[in-house]
Backbone as CSV, one residue per row, in Angstrom:
resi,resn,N_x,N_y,N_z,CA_x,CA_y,CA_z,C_x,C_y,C_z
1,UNK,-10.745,-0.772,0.762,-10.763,0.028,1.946,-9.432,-0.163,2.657
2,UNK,-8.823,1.012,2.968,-7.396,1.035,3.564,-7.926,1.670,5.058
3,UNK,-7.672,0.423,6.191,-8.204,0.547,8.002,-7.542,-0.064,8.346
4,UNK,-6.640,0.485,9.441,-6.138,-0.189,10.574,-5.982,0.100,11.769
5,UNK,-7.303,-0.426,12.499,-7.407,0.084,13.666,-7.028,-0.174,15.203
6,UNK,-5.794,0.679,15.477,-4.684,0.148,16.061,-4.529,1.334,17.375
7,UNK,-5.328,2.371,16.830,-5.378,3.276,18.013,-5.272,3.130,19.711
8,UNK,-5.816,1.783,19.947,-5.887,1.841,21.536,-4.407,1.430,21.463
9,UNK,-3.552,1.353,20.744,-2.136,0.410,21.142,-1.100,1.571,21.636
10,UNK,-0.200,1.678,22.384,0.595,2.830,22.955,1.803,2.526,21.605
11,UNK,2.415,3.777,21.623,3.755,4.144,21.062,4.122,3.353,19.477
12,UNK,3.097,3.770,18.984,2.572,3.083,17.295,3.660,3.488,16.298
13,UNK,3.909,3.313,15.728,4.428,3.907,14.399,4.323,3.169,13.092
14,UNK,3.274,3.156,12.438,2.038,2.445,11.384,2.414,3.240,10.014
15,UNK,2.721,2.547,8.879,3.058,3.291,8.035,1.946,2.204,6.716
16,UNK,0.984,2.907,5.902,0.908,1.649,4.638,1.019,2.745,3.196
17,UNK,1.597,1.191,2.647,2.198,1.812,0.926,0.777,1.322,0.714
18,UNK,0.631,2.494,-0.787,-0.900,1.530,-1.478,-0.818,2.542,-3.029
19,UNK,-0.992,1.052,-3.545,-0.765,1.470,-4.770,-2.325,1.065,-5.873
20,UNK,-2.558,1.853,-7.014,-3.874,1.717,-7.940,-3.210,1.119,-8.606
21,UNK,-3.558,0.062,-9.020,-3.665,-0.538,-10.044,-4.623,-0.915,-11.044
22,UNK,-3.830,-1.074,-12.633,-5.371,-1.223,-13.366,-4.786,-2.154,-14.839
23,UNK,-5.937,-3.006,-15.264,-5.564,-4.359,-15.836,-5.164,-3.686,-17.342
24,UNK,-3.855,-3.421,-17.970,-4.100,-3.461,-19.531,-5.208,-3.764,-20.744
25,UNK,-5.143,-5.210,-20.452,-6.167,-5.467,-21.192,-7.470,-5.592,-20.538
26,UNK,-7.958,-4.971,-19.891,-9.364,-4.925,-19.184,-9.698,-6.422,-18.424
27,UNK,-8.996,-6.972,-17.878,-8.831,-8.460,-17.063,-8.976,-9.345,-18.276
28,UNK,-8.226,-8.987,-19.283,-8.767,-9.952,-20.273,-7.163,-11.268,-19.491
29,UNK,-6.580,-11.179,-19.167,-5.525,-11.663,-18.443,-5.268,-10.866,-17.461
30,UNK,-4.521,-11.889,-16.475,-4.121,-11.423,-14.884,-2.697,-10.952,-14.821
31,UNK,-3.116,-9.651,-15.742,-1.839,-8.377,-15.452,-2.624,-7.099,-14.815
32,UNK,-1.358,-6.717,-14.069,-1.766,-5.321,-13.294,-0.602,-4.511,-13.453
33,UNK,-0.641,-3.086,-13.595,0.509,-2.332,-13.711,-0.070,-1.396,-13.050
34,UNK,1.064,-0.705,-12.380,0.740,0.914,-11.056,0.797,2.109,-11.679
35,UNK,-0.664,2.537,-11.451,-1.141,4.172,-12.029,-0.374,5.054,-11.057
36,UNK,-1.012,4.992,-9.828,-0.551,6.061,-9.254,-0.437,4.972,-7.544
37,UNK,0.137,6.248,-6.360,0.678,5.341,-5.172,1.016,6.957,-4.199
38,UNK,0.560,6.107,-3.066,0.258,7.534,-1.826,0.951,6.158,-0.726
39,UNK,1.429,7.105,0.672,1.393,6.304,1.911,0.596,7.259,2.450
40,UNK,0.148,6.266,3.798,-0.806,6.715,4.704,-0.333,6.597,6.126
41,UNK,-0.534,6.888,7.334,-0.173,5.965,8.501,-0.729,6.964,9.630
42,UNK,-0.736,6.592,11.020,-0.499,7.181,12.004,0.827,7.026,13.341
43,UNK,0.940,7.457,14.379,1.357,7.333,15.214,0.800,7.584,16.988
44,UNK,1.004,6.146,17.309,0.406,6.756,18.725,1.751,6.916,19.839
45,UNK,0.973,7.904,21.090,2.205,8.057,22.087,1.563,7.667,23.431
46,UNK,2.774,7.620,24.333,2.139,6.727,25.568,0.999,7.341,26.172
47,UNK,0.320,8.357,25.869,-1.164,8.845,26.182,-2.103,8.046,25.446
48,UNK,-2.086,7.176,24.319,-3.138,7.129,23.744,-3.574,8.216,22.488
49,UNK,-2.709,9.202,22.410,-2.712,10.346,21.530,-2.587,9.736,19.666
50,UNK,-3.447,9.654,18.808,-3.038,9.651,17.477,-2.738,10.609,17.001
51,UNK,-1.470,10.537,16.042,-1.290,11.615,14.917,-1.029,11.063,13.540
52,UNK,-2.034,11.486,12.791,-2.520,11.196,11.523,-1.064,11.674,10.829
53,UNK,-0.489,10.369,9.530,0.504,10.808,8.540,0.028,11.074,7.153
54,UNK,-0.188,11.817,6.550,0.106,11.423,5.124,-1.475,12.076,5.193
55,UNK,-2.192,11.290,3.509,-1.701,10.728,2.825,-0.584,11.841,1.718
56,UNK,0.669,11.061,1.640,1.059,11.812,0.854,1.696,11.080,-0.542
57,UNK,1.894,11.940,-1.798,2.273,11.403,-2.955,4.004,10.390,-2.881
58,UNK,3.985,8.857,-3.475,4.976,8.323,-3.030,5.414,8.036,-4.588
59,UNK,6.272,7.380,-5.134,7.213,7.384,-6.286,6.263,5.682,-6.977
60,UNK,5.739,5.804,-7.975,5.385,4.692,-8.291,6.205,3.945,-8.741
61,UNK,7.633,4.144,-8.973,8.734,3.414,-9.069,8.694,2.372,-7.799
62,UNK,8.513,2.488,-7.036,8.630,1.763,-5.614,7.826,0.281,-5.740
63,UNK,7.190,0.279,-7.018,6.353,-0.882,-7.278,7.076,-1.826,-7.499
64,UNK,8.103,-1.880,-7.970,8.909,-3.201,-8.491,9.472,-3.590,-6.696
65,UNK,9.392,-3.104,-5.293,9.503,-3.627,-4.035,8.163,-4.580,-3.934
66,UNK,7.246,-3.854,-3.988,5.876,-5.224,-3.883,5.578,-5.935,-4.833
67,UNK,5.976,-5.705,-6.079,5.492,-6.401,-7.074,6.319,-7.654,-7.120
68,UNK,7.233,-7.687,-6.581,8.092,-8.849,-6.231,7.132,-9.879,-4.945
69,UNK,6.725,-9.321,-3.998,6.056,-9.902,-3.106,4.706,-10.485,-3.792
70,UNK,4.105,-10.101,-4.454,2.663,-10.289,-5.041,2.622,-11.432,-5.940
71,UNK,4.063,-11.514,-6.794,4.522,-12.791,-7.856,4.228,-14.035,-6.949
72,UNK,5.076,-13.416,-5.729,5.175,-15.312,-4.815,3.989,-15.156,-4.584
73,UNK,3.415,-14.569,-3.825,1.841,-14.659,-3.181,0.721,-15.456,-4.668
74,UNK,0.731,-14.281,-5.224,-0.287,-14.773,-6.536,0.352,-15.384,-7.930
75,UNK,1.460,-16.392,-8.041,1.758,-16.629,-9.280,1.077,-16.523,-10.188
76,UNK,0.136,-16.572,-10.482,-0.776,-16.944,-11.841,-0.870,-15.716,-12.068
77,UNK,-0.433,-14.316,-11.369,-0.946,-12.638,-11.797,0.191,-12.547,-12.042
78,UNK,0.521,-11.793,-13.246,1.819,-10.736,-13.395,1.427,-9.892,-13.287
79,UNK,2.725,-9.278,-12.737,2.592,-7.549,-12.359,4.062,-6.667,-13.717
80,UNK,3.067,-5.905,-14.240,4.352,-4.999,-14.570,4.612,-3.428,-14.336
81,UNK,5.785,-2.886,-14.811,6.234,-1.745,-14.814,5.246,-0.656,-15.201
């Protein structure tokens, strides 16, 4: 579930990457590689006003930016291309 509920906050600008991932070998090991990848977000203004972004189609190339973050976080998972 992709929520972030941030609405009461004034003058927002909320952006999230999110990417599918799915195991090669069916979790037979802790690899993941990126199917597909959308951003989402909103923006609020000093009324309290939301305006919904997205979701729109993003470059699944962009995976090798988090997949770098996810190595340190989860060593024991590789991530590939």
């Amino acid at each position: 579930m992709l929520l972030d509920d941030r609405s009461k906050r004034l003058n927002v600008n909320w952006t999230a990457d999110a990417f599918l991932v799915a195991s090669p070998d069916g979790v037979m090991t802790k690899t993941i590689v990126p199917i597909a990848s959308f951003s989402w977000g909103y923006n609020t203004d000093k009324d309290k006003k939301v305006t919904f972004i997205g979701p729109k189609n993003t470059r699944v190339s962009d995976w090798s930016k988090f997949s770098k973050m996810l190595n340190k976080l989860y060593p024991s998972w590789k991530t590939q291309k």
